[in-house]
mmCIF file as Biopython writes it, N, C-alpha, C and O atoms, coordinates in Angstrom:
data_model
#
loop_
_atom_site.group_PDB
_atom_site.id
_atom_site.type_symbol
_atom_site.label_atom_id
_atom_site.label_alt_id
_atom_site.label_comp_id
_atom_site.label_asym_id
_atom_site.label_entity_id
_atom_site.label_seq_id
_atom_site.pdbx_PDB_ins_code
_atom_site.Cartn_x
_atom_site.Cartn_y
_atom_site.Cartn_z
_atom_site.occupancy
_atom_site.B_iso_or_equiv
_atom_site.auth_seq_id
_atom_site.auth_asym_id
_atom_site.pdbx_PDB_model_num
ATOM 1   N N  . UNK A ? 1  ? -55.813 -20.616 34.390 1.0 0.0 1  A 1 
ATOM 2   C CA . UNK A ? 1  ? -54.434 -20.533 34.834 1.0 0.0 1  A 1 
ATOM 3   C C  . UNK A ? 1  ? -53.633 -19.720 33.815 1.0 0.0 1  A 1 
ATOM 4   O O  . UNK A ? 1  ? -53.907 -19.848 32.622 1.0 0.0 1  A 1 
ATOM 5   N N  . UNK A ? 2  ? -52.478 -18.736 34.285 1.0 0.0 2  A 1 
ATOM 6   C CA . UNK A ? 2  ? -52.033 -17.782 33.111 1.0 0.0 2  A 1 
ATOM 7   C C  . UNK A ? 2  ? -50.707 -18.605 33.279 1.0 0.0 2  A 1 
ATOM 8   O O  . UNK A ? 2  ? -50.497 -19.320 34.258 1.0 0.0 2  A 1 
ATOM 9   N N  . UNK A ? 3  ? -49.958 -18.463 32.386 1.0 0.0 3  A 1 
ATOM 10  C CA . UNK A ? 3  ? -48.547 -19.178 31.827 1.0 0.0 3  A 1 
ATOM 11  C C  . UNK A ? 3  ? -47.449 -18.027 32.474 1.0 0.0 3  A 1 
ATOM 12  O O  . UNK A ? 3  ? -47.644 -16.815 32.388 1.0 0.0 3  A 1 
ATOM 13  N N  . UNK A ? 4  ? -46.411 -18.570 33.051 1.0 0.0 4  A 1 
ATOM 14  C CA . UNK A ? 4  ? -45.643 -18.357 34.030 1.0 0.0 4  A 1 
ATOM 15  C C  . UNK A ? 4  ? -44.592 -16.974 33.272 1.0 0.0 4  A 1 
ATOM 16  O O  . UNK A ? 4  ? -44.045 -17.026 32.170 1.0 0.0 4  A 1 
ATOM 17  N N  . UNK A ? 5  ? -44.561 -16.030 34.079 1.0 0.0 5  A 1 
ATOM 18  C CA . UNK A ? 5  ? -43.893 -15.143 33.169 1.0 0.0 5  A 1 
ATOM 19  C C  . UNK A ? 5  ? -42.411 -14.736 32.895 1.0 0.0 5  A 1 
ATOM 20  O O  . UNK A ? 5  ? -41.448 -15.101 33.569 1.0 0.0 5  A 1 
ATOM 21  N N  . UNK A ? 6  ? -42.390 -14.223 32.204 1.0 0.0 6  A 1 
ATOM 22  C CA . UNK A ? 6  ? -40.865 -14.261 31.820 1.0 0.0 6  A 1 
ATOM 23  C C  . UNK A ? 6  ? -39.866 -13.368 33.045 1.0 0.0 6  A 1 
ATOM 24  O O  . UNK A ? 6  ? -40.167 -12.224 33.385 1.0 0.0 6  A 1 
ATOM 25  N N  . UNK A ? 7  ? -38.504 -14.208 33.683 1.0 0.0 7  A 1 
ATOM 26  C CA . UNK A ? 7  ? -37.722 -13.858 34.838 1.0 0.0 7  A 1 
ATOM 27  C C  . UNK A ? 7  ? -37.840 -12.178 34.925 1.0 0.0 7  A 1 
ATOM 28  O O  . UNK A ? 7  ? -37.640 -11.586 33.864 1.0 0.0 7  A 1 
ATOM 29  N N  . UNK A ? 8  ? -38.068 -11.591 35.796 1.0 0.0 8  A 1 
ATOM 30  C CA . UNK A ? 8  ? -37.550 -10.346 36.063 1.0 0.0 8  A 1 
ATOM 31  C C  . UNK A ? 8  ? -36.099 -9.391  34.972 1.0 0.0 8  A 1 
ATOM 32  O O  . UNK A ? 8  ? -36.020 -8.531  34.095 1.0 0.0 8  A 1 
ATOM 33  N N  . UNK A ? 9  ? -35.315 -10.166 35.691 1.0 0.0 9  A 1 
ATOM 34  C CA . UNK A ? 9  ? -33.705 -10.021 34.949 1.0 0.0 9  A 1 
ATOM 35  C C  . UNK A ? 9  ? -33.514 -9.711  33.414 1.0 0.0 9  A 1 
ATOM 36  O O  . UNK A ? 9  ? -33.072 -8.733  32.810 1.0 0.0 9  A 1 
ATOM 37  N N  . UNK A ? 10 ? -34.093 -11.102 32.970 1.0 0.0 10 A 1 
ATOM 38  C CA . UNK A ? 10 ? -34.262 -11.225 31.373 1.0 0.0 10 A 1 
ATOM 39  C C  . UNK A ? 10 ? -35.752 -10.112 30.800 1.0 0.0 10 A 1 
ATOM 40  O O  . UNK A ? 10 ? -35.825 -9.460  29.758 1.0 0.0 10 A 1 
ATOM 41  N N  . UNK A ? 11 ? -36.513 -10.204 31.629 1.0 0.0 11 A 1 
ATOM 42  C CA . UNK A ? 11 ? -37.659 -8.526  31.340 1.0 0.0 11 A 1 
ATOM 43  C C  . UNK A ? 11 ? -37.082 -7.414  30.787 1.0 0.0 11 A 1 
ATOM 44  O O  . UNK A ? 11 ? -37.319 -6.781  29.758 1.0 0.0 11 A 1 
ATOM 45  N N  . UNK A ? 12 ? -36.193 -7.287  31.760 1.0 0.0 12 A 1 
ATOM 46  C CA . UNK A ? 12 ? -35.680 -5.844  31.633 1.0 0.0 12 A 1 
ATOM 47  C C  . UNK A ? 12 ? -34.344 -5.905  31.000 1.0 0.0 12 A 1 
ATOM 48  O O  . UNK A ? 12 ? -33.660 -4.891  30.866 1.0 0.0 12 A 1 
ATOM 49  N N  . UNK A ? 13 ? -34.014 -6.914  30.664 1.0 0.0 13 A 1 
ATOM 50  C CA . UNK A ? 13 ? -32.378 -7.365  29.444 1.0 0.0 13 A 1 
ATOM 51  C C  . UNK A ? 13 ? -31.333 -6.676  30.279 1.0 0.0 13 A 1 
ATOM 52  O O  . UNK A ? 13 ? -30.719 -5.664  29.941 1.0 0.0 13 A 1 
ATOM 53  N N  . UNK A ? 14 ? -31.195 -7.361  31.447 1.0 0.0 14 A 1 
ATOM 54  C CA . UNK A ? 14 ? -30.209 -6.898  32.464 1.0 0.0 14 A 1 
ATOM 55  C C  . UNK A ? 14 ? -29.397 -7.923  32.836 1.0 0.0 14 A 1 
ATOM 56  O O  . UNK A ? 14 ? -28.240 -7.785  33.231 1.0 0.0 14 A 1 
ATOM 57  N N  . UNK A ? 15 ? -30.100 -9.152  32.694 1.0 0.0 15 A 1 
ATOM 58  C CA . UNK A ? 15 ? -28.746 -10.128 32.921 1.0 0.0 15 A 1 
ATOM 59  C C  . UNK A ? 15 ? -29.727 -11.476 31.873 1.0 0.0 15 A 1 
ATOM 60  O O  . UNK A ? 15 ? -30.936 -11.257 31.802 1.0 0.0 15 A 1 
ATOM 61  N N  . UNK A ? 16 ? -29.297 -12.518 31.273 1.0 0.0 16 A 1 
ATOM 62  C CA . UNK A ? 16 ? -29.668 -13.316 30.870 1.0 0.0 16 A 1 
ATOM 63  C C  . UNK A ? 16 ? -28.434 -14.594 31.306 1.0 0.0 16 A 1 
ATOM 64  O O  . UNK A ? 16 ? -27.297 -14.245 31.627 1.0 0.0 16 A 1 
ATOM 65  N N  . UNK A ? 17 ? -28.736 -15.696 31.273 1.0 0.0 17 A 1 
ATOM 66  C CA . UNK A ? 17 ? -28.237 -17.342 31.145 1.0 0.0 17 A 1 
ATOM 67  C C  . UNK A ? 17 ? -27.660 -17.793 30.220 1.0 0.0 17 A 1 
ATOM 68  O O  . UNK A ? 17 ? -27.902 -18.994 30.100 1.0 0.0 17 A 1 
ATOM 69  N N  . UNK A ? 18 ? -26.879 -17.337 29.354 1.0 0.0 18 A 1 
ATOM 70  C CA . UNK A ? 18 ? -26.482 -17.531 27.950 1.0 0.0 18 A 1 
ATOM 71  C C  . UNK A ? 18 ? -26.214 -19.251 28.445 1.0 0.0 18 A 1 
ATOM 72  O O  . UNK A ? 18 ? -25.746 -19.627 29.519 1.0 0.0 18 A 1 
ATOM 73  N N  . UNK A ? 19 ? -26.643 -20.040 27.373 1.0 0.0 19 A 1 
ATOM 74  C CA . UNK A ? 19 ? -25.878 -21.388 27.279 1.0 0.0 19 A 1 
ATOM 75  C C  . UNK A ? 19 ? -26.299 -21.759 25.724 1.0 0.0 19 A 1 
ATOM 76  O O  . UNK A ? 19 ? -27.206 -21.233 25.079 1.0 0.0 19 A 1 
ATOM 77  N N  . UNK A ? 20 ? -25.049 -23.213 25.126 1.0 0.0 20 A 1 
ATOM 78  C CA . UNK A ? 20 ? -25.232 -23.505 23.705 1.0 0.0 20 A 1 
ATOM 79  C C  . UNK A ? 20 ? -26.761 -24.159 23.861 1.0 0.0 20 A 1 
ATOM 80  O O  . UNK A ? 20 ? -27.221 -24.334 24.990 1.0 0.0 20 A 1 
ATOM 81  N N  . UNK A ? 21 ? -27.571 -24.533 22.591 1.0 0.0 21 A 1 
ATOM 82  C CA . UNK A ? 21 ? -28.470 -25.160 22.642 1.0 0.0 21 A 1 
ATOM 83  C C  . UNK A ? 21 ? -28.594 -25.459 21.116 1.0 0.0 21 A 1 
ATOM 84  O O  . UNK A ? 21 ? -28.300 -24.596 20.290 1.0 0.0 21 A 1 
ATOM 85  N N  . UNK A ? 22 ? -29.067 -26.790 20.732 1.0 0.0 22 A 1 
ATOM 86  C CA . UNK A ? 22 ? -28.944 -27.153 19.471 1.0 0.0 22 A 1 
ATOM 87  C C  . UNK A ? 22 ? -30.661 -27.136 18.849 1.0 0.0 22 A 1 
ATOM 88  O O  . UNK A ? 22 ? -31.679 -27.408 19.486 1.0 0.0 22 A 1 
ATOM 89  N N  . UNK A ? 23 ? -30.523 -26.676 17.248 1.0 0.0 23 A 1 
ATOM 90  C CA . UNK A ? 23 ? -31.674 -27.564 16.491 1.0 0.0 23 A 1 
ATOM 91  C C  . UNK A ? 23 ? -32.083 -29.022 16.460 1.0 0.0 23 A 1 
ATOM 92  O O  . UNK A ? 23 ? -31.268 -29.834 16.898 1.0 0.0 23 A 1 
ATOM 93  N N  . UNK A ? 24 ? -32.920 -29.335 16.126 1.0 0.0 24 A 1 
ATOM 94  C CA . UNK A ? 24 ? -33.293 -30.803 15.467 1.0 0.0 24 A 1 
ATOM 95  C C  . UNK A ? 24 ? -32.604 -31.119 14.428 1.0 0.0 24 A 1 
ATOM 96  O O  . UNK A ? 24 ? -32.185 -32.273 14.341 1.0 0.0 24 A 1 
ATOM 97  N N  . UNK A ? 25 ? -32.350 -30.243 13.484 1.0 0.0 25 A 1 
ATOM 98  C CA . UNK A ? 25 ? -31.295 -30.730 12.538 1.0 0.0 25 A 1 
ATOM 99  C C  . UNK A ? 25 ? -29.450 -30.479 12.917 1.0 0.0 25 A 1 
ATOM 100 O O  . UNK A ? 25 ? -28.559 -30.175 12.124 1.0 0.0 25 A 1 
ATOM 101 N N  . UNK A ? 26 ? -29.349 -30.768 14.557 1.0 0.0 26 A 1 
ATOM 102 C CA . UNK A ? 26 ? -28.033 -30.433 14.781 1.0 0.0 26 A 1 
ATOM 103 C C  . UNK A ? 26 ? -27.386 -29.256 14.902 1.0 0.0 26 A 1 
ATOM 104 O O  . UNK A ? 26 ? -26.484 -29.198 15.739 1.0 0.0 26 A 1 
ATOM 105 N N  . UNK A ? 27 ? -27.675 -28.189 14.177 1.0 0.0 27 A 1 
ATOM 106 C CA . UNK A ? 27 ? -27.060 -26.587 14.610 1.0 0.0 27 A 1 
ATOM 107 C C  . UNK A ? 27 ? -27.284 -26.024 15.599 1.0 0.0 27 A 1 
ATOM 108 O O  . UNK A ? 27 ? -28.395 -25.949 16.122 1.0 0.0 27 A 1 
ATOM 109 N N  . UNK A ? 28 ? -26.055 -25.439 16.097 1.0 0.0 28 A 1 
ATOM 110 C CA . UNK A ? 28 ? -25.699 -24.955 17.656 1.0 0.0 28 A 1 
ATOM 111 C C  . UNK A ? 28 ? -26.298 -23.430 17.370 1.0 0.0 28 A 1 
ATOM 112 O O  . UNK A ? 28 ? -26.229 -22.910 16.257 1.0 0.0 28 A 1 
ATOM 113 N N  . UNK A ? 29 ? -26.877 -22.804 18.493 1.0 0.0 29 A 1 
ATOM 114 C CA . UNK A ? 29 ? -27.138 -21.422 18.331 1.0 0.0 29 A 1 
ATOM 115 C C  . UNK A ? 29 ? -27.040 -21.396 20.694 1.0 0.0 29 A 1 
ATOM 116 O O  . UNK A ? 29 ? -26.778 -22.237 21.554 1.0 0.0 29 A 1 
ATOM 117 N N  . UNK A ? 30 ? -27.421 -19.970 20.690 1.0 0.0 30 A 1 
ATOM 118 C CA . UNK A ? 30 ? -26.964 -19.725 21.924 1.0 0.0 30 A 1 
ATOM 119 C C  . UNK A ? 30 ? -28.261 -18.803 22.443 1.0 0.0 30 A 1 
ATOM 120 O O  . UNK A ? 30 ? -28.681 -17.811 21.848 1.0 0.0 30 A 1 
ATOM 121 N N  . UNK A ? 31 ? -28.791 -19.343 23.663 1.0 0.0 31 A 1 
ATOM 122 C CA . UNK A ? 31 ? -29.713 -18.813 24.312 1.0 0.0 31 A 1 
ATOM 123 C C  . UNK A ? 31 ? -30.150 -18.930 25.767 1.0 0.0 31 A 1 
ATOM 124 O O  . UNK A ? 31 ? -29.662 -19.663 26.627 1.0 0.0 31 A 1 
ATOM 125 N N  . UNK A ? 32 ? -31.150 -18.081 25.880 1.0 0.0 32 A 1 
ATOM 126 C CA . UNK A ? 32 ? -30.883 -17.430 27.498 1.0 0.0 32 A 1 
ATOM 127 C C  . UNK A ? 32 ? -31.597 -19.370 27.969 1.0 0.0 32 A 1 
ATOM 128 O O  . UNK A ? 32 ? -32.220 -20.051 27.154 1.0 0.0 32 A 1 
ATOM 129 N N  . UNK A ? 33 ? -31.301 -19.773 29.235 1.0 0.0 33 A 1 
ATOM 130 C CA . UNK A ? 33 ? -31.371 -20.821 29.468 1.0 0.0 33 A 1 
ATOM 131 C C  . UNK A ? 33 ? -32.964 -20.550 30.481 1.0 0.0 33 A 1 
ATOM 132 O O  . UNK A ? 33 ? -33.771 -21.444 30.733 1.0 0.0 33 A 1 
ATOM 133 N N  . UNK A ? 34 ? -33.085 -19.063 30.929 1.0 0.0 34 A 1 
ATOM 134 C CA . UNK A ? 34 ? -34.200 -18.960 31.579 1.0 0.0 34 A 1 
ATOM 135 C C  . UNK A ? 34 ? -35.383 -18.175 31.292 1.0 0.0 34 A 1 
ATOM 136 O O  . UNK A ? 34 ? -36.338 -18.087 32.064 1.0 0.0 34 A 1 
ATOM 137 N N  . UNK A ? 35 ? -35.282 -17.492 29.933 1.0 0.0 35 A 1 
ATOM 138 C CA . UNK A ? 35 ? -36.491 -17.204 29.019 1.0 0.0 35 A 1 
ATOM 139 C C  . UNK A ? 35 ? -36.264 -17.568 27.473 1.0 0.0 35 A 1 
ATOM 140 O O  . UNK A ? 35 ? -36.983 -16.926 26.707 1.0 0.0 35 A 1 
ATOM 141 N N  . UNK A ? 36 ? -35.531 -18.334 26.983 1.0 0.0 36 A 1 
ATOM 142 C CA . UNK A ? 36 ? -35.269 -18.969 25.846 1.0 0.0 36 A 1 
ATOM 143 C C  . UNK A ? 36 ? -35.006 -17.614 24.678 1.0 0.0 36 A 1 
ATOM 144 O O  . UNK A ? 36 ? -35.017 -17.862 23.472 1.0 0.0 36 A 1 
ATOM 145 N N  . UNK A ? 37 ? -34.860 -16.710 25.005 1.0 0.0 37 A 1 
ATOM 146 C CA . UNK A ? 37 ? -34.044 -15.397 24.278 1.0 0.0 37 A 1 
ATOM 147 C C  . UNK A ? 37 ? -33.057 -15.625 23.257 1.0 0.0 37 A 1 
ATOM 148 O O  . UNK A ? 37 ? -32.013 -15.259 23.798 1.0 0.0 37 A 1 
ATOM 149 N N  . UNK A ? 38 ? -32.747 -16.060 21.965 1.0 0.0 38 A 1 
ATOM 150 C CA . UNK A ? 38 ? -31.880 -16.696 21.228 1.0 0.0 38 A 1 
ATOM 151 C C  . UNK A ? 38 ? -30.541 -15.179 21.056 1.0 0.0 38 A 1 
ATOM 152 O O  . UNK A ? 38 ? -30.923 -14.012 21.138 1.0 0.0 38 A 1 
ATOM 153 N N  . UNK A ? 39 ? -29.457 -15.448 20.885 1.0 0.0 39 A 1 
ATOM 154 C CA . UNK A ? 39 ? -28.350 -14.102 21.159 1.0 0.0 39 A 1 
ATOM 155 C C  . UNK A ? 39 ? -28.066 -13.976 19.577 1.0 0.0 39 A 1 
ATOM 156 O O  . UNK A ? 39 ? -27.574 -14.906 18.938 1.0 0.0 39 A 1 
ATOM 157 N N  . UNK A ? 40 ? -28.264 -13.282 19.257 1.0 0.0 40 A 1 
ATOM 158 C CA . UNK A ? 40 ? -28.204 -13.116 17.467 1.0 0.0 40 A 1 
ATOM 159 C C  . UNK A ? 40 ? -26.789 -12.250 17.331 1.0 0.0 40 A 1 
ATOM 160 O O  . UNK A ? 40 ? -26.222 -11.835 18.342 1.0 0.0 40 A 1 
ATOM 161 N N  . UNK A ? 41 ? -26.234 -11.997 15.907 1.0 0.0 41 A 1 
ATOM 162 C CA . UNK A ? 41 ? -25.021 -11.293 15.856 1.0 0.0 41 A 1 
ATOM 163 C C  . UNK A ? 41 ? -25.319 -10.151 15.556 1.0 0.0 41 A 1 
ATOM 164 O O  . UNK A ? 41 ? -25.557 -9.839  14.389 1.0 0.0 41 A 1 
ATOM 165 N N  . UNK A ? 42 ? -25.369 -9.213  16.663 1.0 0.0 42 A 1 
ATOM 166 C CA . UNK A ? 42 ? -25.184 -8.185  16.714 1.0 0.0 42 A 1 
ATOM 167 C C  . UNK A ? 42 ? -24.015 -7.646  17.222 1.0 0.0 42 A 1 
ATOM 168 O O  . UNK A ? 42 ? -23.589 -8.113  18.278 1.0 0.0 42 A 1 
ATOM 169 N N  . UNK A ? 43 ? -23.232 -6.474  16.500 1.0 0.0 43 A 1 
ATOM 170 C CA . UNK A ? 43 ? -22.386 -6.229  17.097 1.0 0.0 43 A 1 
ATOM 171 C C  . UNK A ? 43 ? -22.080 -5.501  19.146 1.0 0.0 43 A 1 
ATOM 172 O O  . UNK A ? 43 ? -22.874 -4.918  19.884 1.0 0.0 43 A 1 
ATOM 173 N N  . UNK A ? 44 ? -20.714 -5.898  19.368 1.0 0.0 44 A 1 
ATOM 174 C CA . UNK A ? 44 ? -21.025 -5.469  20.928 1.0 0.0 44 A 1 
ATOM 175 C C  . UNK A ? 44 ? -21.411 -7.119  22.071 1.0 0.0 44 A 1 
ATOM 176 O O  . UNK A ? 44 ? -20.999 -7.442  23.185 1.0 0.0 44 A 1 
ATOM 177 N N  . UNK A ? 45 ? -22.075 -7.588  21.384 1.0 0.0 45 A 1 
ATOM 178 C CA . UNK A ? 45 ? -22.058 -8.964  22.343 1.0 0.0 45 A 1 
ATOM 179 C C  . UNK A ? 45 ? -21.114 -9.641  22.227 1.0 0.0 45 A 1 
ATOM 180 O O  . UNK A ? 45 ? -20.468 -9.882  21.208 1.0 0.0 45 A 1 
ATOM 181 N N  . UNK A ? 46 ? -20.879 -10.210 23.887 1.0 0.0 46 A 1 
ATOM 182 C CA . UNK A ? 46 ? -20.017 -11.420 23.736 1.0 0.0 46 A 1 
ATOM 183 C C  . UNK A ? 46 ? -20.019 -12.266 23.249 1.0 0.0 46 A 1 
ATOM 184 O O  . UNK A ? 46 ? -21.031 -12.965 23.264 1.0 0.0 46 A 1 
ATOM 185 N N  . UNK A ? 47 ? -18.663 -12.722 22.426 1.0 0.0 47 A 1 
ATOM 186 C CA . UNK A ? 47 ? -19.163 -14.508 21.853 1.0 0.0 47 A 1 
ATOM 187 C C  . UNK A ? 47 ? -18.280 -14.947 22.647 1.0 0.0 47 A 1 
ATOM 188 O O  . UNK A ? 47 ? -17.122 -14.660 22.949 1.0 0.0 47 A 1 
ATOM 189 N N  . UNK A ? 48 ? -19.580 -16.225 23.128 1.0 0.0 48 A 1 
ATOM 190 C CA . UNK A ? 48 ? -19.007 -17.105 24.141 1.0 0.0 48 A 1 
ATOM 191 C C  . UNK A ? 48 ? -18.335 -18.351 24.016 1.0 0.0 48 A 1 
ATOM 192 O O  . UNK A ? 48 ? -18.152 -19.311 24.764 1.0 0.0 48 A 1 
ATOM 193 N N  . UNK A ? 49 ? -17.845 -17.884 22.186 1.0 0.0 49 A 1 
ATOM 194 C CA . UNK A ? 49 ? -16.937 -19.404 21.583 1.0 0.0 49 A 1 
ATOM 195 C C  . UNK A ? 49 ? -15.596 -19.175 21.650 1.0 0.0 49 A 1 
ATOM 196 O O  . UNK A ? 49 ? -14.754 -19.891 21.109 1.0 0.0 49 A 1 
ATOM 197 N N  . UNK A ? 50 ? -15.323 -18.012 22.421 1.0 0.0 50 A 1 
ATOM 198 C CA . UNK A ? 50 ? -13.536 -17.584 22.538 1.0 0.0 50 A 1 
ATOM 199 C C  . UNK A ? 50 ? -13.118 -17.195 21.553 1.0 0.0 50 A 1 
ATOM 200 O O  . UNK A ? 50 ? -11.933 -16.867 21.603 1.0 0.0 50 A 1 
ATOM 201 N N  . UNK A ? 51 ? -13.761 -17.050 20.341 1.0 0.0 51 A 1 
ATOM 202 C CA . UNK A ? 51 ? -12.847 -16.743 19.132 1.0 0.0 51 A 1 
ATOM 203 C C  . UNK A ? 51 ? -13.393 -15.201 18.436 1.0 0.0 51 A 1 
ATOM 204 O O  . UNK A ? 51 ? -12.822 -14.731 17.452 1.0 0.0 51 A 1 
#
């Protein structure tokens, strides 16, 4: 059996699921909710903390 592959969308970095998601030790970081893609600070992306 091969392991299920990563969405179309998020393949080709055309749309991703952004949502918060935490560590085990509590720290918030932000990632795609449907290929687990973590959103790093790069400039040009949205931050989705309003500030």
């Amino acid at each position: 059996m091969t392991a299920p592959s990563k969405p179309v969308l998020c393949r080709i970095n055309l749309r991703h699921a952004w949502e918060w998601a935490h560590t085990p030790d509590g720290d918030r970081f932000i990632r795609c909710r449907r290929c687990h893609k973590e959103k790093g600070d790069r400039p040009g992306w949205r931050d989705l903390t309003g500030g």
